[in-house]
Each structure stands twice: as C-alpha cells, then as structure tokens.
C-alpha positions as CSV (number, residue, x, y, z in Angstrom):
1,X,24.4,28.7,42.8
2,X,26.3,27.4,46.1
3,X,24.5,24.2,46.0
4,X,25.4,23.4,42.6
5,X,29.1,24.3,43.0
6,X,29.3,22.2,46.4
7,X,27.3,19.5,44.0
8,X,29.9,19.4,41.4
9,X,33.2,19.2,44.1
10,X,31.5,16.4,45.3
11,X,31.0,14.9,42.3
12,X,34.1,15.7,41.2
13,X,35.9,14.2,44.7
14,X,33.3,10.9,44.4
15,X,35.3,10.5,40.8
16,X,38.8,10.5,42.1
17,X,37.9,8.4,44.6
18,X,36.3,5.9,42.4
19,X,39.5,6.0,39.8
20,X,42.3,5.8,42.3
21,X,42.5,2.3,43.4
22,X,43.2,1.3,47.2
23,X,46.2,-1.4,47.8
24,X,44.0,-4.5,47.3
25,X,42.6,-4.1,44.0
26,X,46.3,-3.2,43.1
27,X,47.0,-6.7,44.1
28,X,44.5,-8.3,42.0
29,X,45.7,-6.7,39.0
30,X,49.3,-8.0,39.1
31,X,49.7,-10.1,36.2
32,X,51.3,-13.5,37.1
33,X,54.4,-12.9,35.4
34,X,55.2,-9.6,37.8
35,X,53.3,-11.7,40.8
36,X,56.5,-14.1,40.6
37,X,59.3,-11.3,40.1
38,X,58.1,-10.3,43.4
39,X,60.5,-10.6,45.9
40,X,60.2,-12.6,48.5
41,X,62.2,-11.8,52.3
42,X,64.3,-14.6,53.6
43,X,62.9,-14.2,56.9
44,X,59.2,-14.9,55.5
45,X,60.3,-17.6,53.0
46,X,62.6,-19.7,55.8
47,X,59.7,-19.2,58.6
48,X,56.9,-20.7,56.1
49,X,59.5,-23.1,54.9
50,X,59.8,-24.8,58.5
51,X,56.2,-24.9,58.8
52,X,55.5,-26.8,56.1
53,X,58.7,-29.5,56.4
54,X,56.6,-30.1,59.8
55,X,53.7,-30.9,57.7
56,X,55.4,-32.6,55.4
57,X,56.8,-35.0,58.4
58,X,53.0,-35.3,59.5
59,X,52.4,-36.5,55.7
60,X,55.2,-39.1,56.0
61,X,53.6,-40.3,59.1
62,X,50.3,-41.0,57.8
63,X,52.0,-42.5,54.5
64,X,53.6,-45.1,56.5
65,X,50.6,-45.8,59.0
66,X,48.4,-46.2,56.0
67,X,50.1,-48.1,53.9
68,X,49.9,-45.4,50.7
69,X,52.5,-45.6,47.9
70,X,53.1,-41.6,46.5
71,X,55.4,-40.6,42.9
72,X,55.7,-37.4,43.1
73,X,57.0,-36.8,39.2
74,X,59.1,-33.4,38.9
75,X,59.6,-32.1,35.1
76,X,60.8,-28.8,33.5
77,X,63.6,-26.8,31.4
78,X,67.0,-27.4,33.1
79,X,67.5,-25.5,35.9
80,X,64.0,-24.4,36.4
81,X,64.5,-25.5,40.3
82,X,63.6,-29.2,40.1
83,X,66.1,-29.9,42.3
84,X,66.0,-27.3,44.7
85,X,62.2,-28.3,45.8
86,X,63.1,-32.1,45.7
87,X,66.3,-31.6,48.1
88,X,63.5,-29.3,50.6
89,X,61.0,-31.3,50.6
90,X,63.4,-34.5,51.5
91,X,65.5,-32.4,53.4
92,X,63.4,-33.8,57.2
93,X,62.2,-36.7,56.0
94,X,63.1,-40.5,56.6
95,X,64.7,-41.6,53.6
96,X,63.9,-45.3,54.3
97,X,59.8,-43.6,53.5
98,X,60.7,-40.7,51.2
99,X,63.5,-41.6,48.4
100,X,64.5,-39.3,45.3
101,X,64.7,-41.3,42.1
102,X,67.5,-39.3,39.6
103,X,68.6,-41.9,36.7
104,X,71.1,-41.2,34.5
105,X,71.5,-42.4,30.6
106,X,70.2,-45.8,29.7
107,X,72.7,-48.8,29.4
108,X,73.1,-50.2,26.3
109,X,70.7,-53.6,28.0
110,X,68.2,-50.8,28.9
111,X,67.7,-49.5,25.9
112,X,66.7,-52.9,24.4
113,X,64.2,-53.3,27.6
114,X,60.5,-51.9,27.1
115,X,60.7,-48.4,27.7
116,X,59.1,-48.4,31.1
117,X,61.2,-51.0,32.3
118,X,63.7,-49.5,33.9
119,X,61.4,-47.2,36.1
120,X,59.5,-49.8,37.6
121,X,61.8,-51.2,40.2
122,X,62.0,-47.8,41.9
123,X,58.0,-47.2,42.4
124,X,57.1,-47.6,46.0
125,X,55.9,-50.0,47.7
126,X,53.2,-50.0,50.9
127,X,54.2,-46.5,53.0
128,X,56.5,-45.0,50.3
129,X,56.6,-41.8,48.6
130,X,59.4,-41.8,45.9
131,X,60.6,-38.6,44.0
132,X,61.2,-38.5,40.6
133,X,64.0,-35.8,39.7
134,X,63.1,-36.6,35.8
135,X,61.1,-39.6,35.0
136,X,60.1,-41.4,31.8
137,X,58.7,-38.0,30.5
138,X,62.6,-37.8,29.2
139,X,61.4,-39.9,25.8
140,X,58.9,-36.8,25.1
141,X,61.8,-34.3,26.0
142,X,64.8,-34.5,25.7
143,X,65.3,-37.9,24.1
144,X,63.1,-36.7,20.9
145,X,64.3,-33.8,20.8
146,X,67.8,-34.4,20.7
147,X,67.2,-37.7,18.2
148,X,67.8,-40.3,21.1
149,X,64.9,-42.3,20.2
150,X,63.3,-42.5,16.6
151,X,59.4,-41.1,16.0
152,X,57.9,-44.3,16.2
153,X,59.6,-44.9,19.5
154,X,58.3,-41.4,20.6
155,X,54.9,-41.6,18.9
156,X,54.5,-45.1,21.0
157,X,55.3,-43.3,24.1
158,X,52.6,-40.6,23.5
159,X,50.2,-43.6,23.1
160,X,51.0,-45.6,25.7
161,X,52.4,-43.1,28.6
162,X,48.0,-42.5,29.4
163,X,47.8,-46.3,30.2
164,X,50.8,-46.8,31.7
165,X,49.8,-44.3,34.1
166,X,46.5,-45.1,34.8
167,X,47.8,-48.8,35.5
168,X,49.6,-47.3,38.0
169,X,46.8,-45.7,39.6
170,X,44.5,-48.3,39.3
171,X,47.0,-49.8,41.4
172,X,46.7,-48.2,44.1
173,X,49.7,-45.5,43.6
174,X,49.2,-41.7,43.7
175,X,50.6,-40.2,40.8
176,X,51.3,-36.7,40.9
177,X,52.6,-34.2,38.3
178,X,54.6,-31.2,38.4
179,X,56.1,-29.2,35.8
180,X,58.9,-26.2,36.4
181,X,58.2,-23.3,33.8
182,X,60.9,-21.1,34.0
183,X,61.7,-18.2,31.2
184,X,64.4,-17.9,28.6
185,X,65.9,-15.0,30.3
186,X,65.8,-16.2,33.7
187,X,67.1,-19.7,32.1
188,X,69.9,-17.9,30.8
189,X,71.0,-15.8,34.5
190,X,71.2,-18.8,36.4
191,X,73.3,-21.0,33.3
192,X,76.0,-17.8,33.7
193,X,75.1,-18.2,37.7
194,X,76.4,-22.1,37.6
195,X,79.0,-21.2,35.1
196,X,80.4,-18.3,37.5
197,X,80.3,-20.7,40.6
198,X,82.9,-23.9,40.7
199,X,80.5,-25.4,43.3
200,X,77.8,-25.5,40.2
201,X,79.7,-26.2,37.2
202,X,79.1,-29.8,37.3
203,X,76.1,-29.1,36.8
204,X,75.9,-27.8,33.1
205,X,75.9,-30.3,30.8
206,X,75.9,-30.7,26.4
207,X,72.2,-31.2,27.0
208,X,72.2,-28.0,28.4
209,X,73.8,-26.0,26.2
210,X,71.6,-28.0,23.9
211,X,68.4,-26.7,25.6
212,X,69.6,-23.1,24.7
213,X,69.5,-24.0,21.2
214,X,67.0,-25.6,21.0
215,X,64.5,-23.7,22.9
216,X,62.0,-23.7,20.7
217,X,62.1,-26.9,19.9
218,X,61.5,-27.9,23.7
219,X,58.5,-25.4,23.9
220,X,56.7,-27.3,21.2
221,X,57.6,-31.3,22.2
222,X,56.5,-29.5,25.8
223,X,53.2,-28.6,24.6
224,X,53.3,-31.9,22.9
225,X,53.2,-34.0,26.0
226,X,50.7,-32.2,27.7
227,X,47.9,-32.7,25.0
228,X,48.8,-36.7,25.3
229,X,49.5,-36.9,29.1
230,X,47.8,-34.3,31.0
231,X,45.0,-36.7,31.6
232,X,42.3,-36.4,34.3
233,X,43.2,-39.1,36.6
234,X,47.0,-37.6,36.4
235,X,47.0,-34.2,35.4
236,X,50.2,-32.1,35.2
237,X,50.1,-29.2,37.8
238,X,52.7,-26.1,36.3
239,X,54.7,-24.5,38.8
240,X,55.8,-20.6,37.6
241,X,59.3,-20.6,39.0
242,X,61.1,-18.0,38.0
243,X,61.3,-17.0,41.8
244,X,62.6,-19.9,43.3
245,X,61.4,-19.5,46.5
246,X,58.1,-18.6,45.7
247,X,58.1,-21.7,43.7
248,X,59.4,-24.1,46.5
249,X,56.6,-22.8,48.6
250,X,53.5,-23.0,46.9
251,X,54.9,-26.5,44.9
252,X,55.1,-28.3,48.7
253,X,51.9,-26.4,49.9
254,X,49.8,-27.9,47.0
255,X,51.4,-31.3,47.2
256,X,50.3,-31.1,50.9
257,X,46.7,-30.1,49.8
258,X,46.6,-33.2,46.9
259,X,46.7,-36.1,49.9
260,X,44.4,-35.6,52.9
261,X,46.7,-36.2,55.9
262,X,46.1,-36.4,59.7
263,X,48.2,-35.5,62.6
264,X,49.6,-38.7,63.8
265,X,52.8,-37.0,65.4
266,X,54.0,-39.5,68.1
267,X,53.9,-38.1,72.0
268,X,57.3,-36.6,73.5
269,X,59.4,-39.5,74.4
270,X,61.3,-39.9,77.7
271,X,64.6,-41.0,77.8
272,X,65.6,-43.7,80.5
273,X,68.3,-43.6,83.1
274,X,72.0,-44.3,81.3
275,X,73.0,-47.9,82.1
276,X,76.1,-47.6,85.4
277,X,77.8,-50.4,85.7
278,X,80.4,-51.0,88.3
279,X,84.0,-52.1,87.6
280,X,83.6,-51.2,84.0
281,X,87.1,-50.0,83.0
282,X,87.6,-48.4,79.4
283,X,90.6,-48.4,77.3
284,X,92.8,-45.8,77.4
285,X,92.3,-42.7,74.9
286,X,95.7,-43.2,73.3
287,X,94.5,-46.3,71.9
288,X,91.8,-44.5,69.6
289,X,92.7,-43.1,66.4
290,X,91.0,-39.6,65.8
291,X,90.4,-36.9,63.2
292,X,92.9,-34.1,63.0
293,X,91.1,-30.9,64.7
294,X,92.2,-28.6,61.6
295,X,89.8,-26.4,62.9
C-alpha cells in the first residue's frame, strides 16, 4: 500500500512538473505582438546601438573599396519610425558615401516626366549607398489613395514597378526593402505625442490626418503593393515597430546581414609634429569678430 501511495506522489509531482513551464518555453510562446511591447532598457538599446554604427562604418568601408551601389528603400504608415532608423543608421557615416533621399511633392514639370524620372538622378553611383526616406512606392500609397494620380496611372505603376526594379538590379545596384508596420493605436499615441511637442509639430501634415481617415483604405492599397512588388529578386522585409527601439535594432542588424562585408578598418593614424615657424607674428585678437558667450 506504501509503494502505491509513494507511486502516485510521484506521479502526481512528475505532472506538475511537466505542466508548469520553465522561463524559456515562456519565451517561445510570446506572441509577436506582446514580443514588441516589450520594453527595452536604454542602457541595452544604446550599448547595441554603438556596436552596430561600428559595423555599419565597416559596411561603408567595404562599399567604397568595392565599388558597390546600395538603395536602401524605407516605407510604412506615417510615423511608424522611418525616420528615426534612417537618421541612426546615417548618424556615423560619411555623407559624401551614405546620403538620405527625402523628396517632397512633384513640380508641375515632374508630373509630366515618366514617373520614375525624377528618382533616377539620386541612385548611387560606384561606392554609394543612398537612403530612401519614401521612394516611388508613394504612387501605390499615398498618391492612389488620396486621388493624386488616376487608376490607369496607378495600374501602370503596379505593372511596371517589377521591371523597373529588376533593371536596377540587373545593373548592378542592391535594392533593399523595408517596410514600417506600426498599429492604429500606437499610430494614434505618437500623432497626440507630436501634436503635444512644438519641436514635432511640423511634422503632422493634411496627409496625416488623412491617414487616420483613411486607415483602411491604406491597409488594403498596402496589401496591394506587396502582391505586385514583393518580388524575389527584391522582396519587401516588414519591420514590427511599434517599439521603436526594438525596431531600429533588428532593422540595421538585418540590413547588416543582407551585404556580406569585411573588416577593412584603416590602422591607428599618427599625427605629425605641428609646423613651428620662427618670426611668425599673428594679428592681434581684437581684430577677430566672435560669437557672444551667452552661455
């Protein structure tokens, strides 16, 4: 009778044991959504920050030594954080090599060019990598959406956006794709955010408030554009960003994982003695005019 009672306790203990899950398998079972509302400390996001804007320098390196020419597209709902990874990932880099491309509305002598037109001066040439903050995805988005361009003229896009990007990569250029998903209620926080902070303001826009209304209308041209021009040889990489910072990260880690890179990081450099020259008088200070020290 002992046996069997010390049988079923440890049946009984094997049970719980199986049923209460350990730490990791928690983890696994986070659904993406509440993945991303995790928050992230400013310690851990700044220190992983720096190491990859030294990789990113690394990348510009080897861009320039060999010759490669980079458009790195950025897409998404307004203030999904387009921005705010552009303005990191250019923050250490030699803007002569890495330039962001942000046009604004058409003239009235672009709008008569072929659409394209207008984009193709600012694609790099030999050791460049250009960042689009919008690009000519803006026919399939907001342009259709809001009636800026008729359905033929959007329907011609759709058909010819493929081509025009694999004639791109055909020539040599590496196209990459990113689109922002942020949600209607974290849309909404940072709209009142901007609208709450004077440094921000200029920032909201009538296309903006547009985007609120039109929400659903953006979700379907969205889904839209992908089944035209998430082809293979360019295919559109979605970054969840709800959490910005999260976002930032893993957006410049997987850029830095689409372009095998090596480490060409020039040797310390030693400065030379300072020139001395003898009977070298300057002009007095008085002659200078300088800034006011207000502070």
């Amino acid at each position: 009778m002992k046996k069997k009672k010390n049988s079923k306790k440890q049946k009984k203990e094997h049970k719980d044991t199986e049923e209460k899950p350990g730490i990791e398998s928690e983890i696994k079972h986070i659904e993406p959504e509440e993945k991303d509302q995790r928050k992230i400390s400013n310690k851990f996001y700044n220190g992983e920050l720096v190491k990859l804007q030294v990789e990113l320098v690394k990348l510009q390196e080897w861009i320039k030594n060999e010759g490669l020419k980079v458009v790195v597209i950025f897409e998404g709902r307004d203030a999904a954080g387009k921005g705010g990874v552009i303005k990191r990932i250019n923050q250490r880099l030699n803007p002569r090599i890495c330039r962001v491309v942000a046009l604004g509305t058409p003239t009235e002598r672009e709008k008569t060019q072929w659409y394209f037109q207008r984009y193709i001066p600012h694609l790099p040439a030999k050791g460049e990598m250009v960042l689009f903050d919008r690009s000519w995805y803006n026919r399939a988005g907001v342009e259709h959406v809001m009636g800026f361009c008729t359905e033929e003229e959007y329907r011609e896009f759709l058909r010819t956006c493929p081509e025009f990007e694999r004639m791109l990569i055909r020539s040599g250029i590496i196209l990459i794709k990113y689109w922002f998903s942020v949600s209607d209620e974290e849309q909404e926080r940072r709209f009142q955010a901007r609208i709450d902070d004077q440094t921000k303001r200029w920032k909201l826009s009538p296309m903006d408030m547009a985007s609120r209304e039109k929400w659903v209308e953006y979700s379907e041209a969205k889904d839209e554009m992908f089944k035209y021009t998430d082809i293979k040889q360019a295919p559109w990489y979605v970054v969840p960003a709800d959490n910005k910072k999260r976002a930032r990260l893993n957006c410049i880690s997987h850029l830095l994982s689409l372009i095998p890179y090596k480490d060409l990081t020039p040797k310390p450099i030693k400065l030379p003695p300072r020139q001395e020259r003898e009977g070298y008088v300057r002009p007095p200070i008085s002659d200078q005019t300088f800034v006011p020290e207000t502070y």
